[in-house]
C-alpha positions as CSV (number, residue, x, y, z in Angstrom):
1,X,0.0,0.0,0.0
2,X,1.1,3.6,-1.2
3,X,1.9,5.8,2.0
4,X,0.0,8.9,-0.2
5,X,1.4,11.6,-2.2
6,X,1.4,14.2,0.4
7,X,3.8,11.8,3.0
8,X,7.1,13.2,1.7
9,X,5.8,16.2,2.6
10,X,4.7,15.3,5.8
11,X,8.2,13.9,6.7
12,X,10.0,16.8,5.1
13,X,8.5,18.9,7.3
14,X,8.8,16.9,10.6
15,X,12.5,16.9,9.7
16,X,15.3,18.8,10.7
17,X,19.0,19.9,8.9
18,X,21.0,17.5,8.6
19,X,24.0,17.5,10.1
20,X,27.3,19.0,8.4
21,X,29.3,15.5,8.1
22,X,26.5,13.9,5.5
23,X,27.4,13.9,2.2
24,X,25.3,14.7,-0.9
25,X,24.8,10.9,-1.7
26,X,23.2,10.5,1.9
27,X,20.9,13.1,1.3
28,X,19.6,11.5,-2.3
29,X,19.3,8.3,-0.4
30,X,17.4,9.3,2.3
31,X,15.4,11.8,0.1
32,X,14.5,8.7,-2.1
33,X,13.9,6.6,0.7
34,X,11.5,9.2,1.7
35,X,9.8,9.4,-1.7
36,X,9.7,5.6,-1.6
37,X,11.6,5.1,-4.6
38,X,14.9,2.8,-5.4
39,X,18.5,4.7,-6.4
40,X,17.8,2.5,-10.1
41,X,15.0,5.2,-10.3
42,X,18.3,7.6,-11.2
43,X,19.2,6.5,-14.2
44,X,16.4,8.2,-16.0
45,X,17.0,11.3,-15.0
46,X,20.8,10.8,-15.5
47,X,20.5,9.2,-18.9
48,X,22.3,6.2,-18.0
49,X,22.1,2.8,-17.0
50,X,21.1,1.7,-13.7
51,X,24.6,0.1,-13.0
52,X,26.3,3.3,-13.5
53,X,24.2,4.6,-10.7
54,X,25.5,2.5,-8.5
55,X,29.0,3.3,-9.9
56,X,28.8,7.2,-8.8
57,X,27.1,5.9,-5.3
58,X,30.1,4.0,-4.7
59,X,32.8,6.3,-5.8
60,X,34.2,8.9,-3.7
61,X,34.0,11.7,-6.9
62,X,32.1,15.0,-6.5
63,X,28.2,14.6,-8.6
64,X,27.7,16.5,-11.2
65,X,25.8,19.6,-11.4
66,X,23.2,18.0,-13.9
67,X,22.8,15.0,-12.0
68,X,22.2,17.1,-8.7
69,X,19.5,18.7,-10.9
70,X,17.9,15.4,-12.4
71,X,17.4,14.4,-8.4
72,X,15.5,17.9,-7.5
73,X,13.4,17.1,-10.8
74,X,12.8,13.7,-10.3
75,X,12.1,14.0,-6.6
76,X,10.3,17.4,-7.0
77,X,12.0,18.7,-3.9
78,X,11.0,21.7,-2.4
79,X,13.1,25.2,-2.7
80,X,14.7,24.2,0.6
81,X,15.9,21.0,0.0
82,X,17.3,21.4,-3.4
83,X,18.9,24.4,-2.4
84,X,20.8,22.4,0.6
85,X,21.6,19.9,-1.8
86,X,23.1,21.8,-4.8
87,X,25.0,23.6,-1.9
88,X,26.6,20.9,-0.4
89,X,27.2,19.1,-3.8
90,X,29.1,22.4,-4.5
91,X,31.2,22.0,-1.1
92,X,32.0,18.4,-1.6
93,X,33.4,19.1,-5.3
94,X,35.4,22.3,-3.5
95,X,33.8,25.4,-3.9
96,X,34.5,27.9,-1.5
97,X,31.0,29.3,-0.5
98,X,31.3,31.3,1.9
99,X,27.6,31.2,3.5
100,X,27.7,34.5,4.8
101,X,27.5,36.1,1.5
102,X,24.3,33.8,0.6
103,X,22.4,35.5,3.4
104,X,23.2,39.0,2.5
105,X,19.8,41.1,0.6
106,X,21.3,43.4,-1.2
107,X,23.7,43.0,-4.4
């Protein structure tokens, strides 16, 4: 039995930041655990096969922008979400964001 479509929801909201030692592949596995789907649900979105999804998940290399993308889209995260996700994908492939500058109004 389907949990509904507005339980990712539900959970997203009952749940807090995650703390600063998860990486980016932590976060898509518990956001697709949440969404109950499978990581082989990836490889559409990636435009590859479902063994090369398993490749990156086991590989220590930074994602790629696009496939950070194809998660948000396939997932349909919320603003908050993907926005923590493409920012920490950034930090793990060693952009220095300096978070100060994110919070900052005015240009």
């Amino acid at each position: 039995m389907s949990p509904g479509p507005k339980a990712a929801s539900v959970r997203a909201a009952l749940r807090g930041a995650a703390p600063a030692h998860v990486t980016v592949r932590d976060m898509i596995r518990r956001y697709c655990r949440e969404h109950g789907k499978q990581l082989a649900c990836l490889a559409p979105a990636w435009d590859c096969k479902v063994l090369s999804v398993w490749r990156v998940f086991g590989r220590s290399r930074p994602l790629l922008p696009r496939q950070v993308e194809g998660v948000i889209t396939l997932l349909q995260l919320d603003e908050f979400d993907a926005n923590d996700l493409r920012l920490r994908a950034a930090r793990e492939a060693g952009w220095n964001i300096d978070p100060s500058m994110l919070l900052q109004g005015d240009v």
